[in-house]
Steps between C-alpha positions, in 0.01 A plus 500: 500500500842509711391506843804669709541324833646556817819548459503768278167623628732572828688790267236684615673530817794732460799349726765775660820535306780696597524844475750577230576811211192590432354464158184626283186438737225351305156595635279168433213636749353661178517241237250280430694177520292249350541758151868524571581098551304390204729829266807375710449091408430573131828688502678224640360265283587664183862580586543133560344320781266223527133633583571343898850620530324827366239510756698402806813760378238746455315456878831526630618798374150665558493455921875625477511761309442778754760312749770656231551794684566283764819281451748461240420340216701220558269403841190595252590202305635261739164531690266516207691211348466323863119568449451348147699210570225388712204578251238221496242535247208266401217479238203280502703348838811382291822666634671681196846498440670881520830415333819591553490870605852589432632814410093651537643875588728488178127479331383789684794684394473396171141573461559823615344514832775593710848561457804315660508719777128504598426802322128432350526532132258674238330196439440467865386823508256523278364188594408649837351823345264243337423335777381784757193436698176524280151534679142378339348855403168662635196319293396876437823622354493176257868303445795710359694260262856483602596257199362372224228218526740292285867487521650665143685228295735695276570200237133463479273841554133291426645230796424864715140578379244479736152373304158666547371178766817511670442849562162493585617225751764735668253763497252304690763334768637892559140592570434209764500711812617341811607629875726308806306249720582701833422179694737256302741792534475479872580125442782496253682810706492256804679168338784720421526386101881666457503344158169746334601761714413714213144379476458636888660798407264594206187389692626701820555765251155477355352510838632828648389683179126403581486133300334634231425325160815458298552332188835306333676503184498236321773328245509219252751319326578343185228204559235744591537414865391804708664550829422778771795755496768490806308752738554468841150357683239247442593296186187276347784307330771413752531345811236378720556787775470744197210364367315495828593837581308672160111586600302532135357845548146540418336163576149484548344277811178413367609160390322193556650384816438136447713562078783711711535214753567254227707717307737551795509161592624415120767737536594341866560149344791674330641555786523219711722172530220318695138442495341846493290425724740418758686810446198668598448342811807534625529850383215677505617675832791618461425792258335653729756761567812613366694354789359123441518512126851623512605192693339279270610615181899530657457122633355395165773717294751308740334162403542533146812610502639196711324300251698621228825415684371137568516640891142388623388188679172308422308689796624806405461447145092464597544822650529700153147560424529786249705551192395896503459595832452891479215459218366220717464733749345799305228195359452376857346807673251553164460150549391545872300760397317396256409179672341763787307631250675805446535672190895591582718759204687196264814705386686134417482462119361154333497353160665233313895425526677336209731239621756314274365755278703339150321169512161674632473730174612159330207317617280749411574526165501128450234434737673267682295467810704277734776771462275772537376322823830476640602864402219622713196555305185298577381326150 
């Protein structure tokens, strides 16, 4: 996974340009961006550019596009230009190399985004039309499809058929019931998180309409991969603030405290750098409000993101306890609870994670244990 750092994370930030003949305005408070960007990059990429140049083109034009209106178009791409040249983007903590971004708004021209003068093109425009802000539905109302469960191959029509089991499977993931964690909400609204913006604005949304149970559509592609669909909210599949911000609806709390202890705990080693039990220690505390545990998870967020840049010394190195500090603090207060001998609601979701997931169905099927082992599964 490209992880997009600060530099272009800072597009996020529209700068003032001067005022100029005004243009199309472009309306991006109702798009769901995280839809739009991936659309946008694959466009990119297949009129061209490299899958990075793609990406970092692509976030560029994205935070812009409603400055148009703003400036000429010649300032547009002076400052957007100004703004890519300074793109710094990493995976697995090696610095990737963008590429010479020459000529990028001939591309957009080309691929029919916008035209020469700024004008956004039909491409453009129906890209955005696809992209408007989608909500999770009401759990009573049931999910309204708004595309097919698998995208239609036209050289290949069976490459498009969905299978009995990978129906069933959709079927049961789109009945899986879930609300907003109001208290993780308070959290995540506090350490200002400009970049999932949309994932506050769903949950927000979902809020002042009561928080009742919704439910997701669901996708899958060609390798029978299922992936929740791009509603704004609580996502069980994407980033850690999502993830912690989806309550399971329905739980029952007359577990065996002693079974639910250990069961969070497991899912807690997952989410630490250090010992767990440190973490714990030092930790335990400050999820006791929203206040607190929004100052830990912004100095822990800061942490790891210094680390990525090679920016941290040694001391402050031992300072990054936790690799997923909102779900750390979800787990913490059952934690804290449960150890009190409370029987608190668990809306976190548990289970087992494939890592490396290639060589882990690999070493099943050959029963290679010492792969399996280091894949994740105890054997």
């Amino acid at each position: 996974m490209i992880d997009l750092t600060n530099e272009i994370l800072a597009l996020e930030s529209h700068i003032n340009l001067t005022e100029a003949a005004p243009m199309t305005n472009i309306d991006m408070s109702n798009i769901n961006k995280s839809a739009f960007i991936s659309i946008l990059t694959a466009t990119l990429h297949n009129n061209g550019r490299t899958p990075i140049q793609s990406v970092v083109i692509a976030t560029g034009v994205m935070n812009f596009l409603d400055e148009l209106g703003n400036c000429s178009i010649e300032e547009w791409v002076s400052e957007v230009s100004d703004i890519m040249s300074r793109a710094n983007l990493k995976a697995n903590d090696k610095v990737l190399e963008v590429g010479d971004l020459t000529g990028w708004f001939d591309t957009v021209v080309h691929a029919g985004l916008l035209s020469q003068e700024g004008v956004p093109g039909e491409r453009l425009v129906e890209m955005l039309l696809k992209s408007e802000v989608a909500y999770p539905q009401a759990a009573y109302h049931g999910v309204t499809r708004r595309k097919p469960i698998m995208p239609y191959n036209s050289f290949n029509k069976l490459a498009s058929h969905v299978s009995p089991l990978m129906q069933e499977a959709v079927d049961v993931l789109q009945d899986t019931k879930y609300n907003v964690d109001e208290f993780m909400l308070r959290v995540a609204l506090r350490t200002q998180n400009k970049e999932e913006s949309y994932v506050l604005d769903g949950c927000k949304y979902l809020v002042e309409n009561g928080n009742v149970p919704v439910v997701a559509e669901f996708f899958a592609d060609r390798r029978g991969r299922l992936y929740q669909g791009d509603a704004h909210g609580p996502n069980g599949q994407s980033s850690d603030m999502a993830r912690a911000l989806m309550d399971l609806h329905g739980v029952h709390t007359d577990y065996d405290i002693a079974l639910a202890t250990q069961a969070v705990l497991d899912e807690m080693e997952d989410m630490v750098c250090v010992d767990l039990g440190l973490a714990i220690e030092n930790f335990k505390a400050s999820v006791n409000s929203a206040h607190s545990a929004a100052d830990f998870i912004m100095t822990q967020v800061e942490l790891k993101q210094q680390k990525g840049q090679d920016l941290l010394t040694p001391e402050q190195e031992a300072m990054l306890i936790v690799t997923k500090p909102y779900s750390f603090t979800k787990a913490m207060r059952i934690f804290n609870a449960l150890v009190n001998g409370e029987r608190p609601y668990i809306g976190m979701a548990f289970g087992l994670d494939a890592k490396c997931s290639g060589p882990q169905y690999g070493a099943i099927m050959t029963g290679d244990r010492k792969i399996a082992r280091a894949t994740g599964f105890s054997v």
